[in-house]
N, C-alpha and C positions, 0 to 999 in steps of 0.2 A: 721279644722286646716289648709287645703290647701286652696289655689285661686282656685286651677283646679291641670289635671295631670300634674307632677311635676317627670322627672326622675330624680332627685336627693334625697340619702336619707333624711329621715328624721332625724334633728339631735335630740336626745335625749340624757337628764340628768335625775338621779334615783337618791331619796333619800332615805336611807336605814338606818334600826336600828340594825337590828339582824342578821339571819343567810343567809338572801336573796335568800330563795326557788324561790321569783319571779323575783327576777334578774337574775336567771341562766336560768329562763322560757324564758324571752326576748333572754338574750345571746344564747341561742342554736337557735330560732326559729331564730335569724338572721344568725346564724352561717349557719343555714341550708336553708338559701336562701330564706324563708318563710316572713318574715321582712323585708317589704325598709326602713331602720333605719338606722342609725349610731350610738350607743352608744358613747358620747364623755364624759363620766364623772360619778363617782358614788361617790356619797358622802354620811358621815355617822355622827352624834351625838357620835358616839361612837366608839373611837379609834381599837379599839381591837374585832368589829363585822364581824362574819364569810364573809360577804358578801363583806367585801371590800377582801377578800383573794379572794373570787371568784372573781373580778375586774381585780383584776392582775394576776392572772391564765389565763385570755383572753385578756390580753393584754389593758384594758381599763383603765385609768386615774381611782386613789381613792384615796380622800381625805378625812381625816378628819377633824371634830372641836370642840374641847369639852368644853361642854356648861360652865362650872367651869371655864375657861379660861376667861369670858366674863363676865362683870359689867350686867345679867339680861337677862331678854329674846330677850329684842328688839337689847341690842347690839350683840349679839349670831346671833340670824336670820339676822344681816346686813351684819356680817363675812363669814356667810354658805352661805345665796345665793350671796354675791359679789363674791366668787370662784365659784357658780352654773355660773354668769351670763358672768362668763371670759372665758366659753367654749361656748360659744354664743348656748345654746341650743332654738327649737323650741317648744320643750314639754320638759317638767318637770313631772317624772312618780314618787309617793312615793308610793315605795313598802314595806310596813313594816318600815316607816318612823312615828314614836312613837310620837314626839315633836307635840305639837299645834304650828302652824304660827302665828306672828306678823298678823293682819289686815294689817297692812301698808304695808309690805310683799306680804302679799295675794295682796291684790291691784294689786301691779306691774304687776302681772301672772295672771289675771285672763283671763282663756278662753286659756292658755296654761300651767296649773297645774292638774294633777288630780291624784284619789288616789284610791287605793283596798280597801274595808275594808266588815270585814265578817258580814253580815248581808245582810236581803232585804230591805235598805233602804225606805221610812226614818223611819223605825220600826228600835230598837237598834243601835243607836248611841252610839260611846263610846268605852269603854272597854264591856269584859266577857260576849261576844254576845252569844257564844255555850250554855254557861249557862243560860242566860235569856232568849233562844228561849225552852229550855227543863223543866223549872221554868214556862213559861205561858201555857205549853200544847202545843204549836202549830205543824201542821202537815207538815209544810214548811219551812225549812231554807236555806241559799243562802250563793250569796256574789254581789256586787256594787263595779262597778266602776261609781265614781261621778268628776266633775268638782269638782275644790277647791276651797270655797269660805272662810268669815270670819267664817261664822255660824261652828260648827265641825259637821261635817260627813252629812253636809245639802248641799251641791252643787246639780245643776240639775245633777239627774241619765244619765247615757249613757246606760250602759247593766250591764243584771243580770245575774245570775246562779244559780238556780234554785234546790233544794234540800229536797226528802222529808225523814221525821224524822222518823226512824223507831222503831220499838218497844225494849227497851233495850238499846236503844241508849243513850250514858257519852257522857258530854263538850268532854271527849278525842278522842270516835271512832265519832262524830259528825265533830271537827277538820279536823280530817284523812280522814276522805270523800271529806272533800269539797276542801283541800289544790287542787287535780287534779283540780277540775270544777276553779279554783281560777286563776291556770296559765291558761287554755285554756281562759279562761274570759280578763284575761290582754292580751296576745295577740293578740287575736281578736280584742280587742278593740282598741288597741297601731297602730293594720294592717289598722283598721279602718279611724283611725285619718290620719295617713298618707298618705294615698291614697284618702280620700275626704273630704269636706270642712264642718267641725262640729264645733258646737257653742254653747253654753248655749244660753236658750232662758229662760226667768224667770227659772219653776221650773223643766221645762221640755230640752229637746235639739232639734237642727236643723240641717238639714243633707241635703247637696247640694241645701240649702234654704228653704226648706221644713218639716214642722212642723211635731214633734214627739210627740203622747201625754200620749205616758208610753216610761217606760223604753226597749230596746233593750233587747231581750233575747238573750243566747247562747242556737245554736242547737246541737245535738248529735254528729255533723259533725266539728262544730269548727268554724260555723258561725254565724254570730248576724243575728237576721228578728224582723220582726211585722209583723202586722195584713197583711200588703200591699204586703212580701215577703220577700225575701232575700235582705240586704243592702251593706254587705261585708263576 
C-alpha cells in the first residue's frame, strides 16, 4: 500500500452494513496510538446501521446511501463510492459491508479495497460460513482479510485467524469466538498496510516486493508472520 516509510497517516474509508464491531476495532486501535491511520469517512447501505452511530461518537464523517434511492445496483455503487472517493481515501476497509460491488467499481480500487470475511478462505465464500464449517465436520474455522476483487470473497488472501472447532460448538458460540480473533485480524492487517508496501500478486500478495505463498497468519501477540518470521 506504501512507496516506503511514510509519516503521514494512512487515510482510510470503511464501508459498513451493521453494527460495526470492526469499525470501533479500528477506531480504538487508532485512538490508542496503535494505528497510523486517519479514519476520514465511514459509510453505510444502510441509513439507520449501529456503526454509522459509532462514526459520529468519534467524531468521524458518516454517510449513508440507500440502495432504493438508486435506478439498480451499478447506479447505487456510483453514488456510495463517489462520496467514498470525495474524502480521497488511500484504503478502502469493508467491515461488514453486506453489498456485492459493481465490477466496474472494483476495478477503480483494485489493490486499495479489502474486506473481512469469516471464513479461511477460499473455503466458504459467501453467506452462513459458521454453519457450513460445523455442516462439513471440519476441525478448523478462521476468518480472511482478502484484497477486493470482482470474483466475491476470492481476492488474494493477506492474513488469517485461525480457529479450532471445538466439541459442542453452534453457528452461535463459533461466532463469539472468532468476532475477537476477527478485530485483532483487521488490525493487524490495516497496521500492515500502512506501514509497508503490499500488493495482490495473482492469488497470493506481496510484501516490500517479495513474494508471499500463503496467506499471513495472526500470532497470539497481535502480529501477522510466515514461514520466514514476523512481518508486522
Amino acid at each position: 500500500m506504501t512507496d516506503g516509510p511514510d509519516p503521514t497517516p494512512l487515510r482510510v474509508a470503511v464501508l459498513v452494513s451493521g453494527r460495526g464491531s470492526n469499525l470501533q476495532a479500528l477506531i480504538d486501535a487508532q485512538a490508542s496510538g496503535r494505528l497510523p491511520i486517519e479514519l476520514v469517512g465511514v459509510f453505510s447501505d444502510q441509513p439507520k446501521a449501529h456503526a454509522l452511530e459509532r462514526a459520529r461518537a468519534a467524531g468521524i464523517p458518516a454517510h449513508a446511501c440507500a440502495p432504493r434511492d438508486h435506478k439498480g445496483r451499478t447506479a447505487f455503487d456510483e453514488a456510495l463510492f463517489g462520496q467514498v472517493a470525495a474524502v480521497q481515501p488511500k484504503l478502502i476497509v469493508c467491515a461488514g459491508y453486506m453489498r456485492i460491488v459493481s465490477a466496474a467499481v472494483v476495478e477503480r480500487w483494485l489493490g486499495r479495497m479489502i474486506n473481512i470475511h469469516p471464513s479461511l478462505l477460499p473455503a466458504y465464500p459467501g453467506l452462513h460460513t459458521h454453519e457450513r464449517v460445523l455442516a462439513a465436520g471440519d476441525a478448523e474455522h478462521g476468518a480472511s482479510v482478502h484484497f477486493v476483487t470482482p470474483e466475491l470473497d476470492g481476492g488474494p488472501v493477506i492474513a488469517q485467524a485461525r480457529l479450532p472447532v471445538q466439541p459442542g460448538d453452534t453457528p452461535a458460540t463459533l461466532a463469539e469466538r472468532l468476532l475477537p480473533l476477527e478485530h485483532a485480524l483487521m488490525i493487524a492487517t490495516v497496521d500492515l498496510l500502512a506501514r509497508r508496501n503490499v500488493y495482490p500478486a495473482s492469488r497470493t500478495i506481496g510484501v516490500d516486493g517479495r513474494g508471499v505463498d500463503q496467506p499471513l497468519l495472526l500470532h497470539e501477540d497481535g502480529r501477522l508472520y510466515d514461514a520466514s518470521g514476523f512481518v508486522a
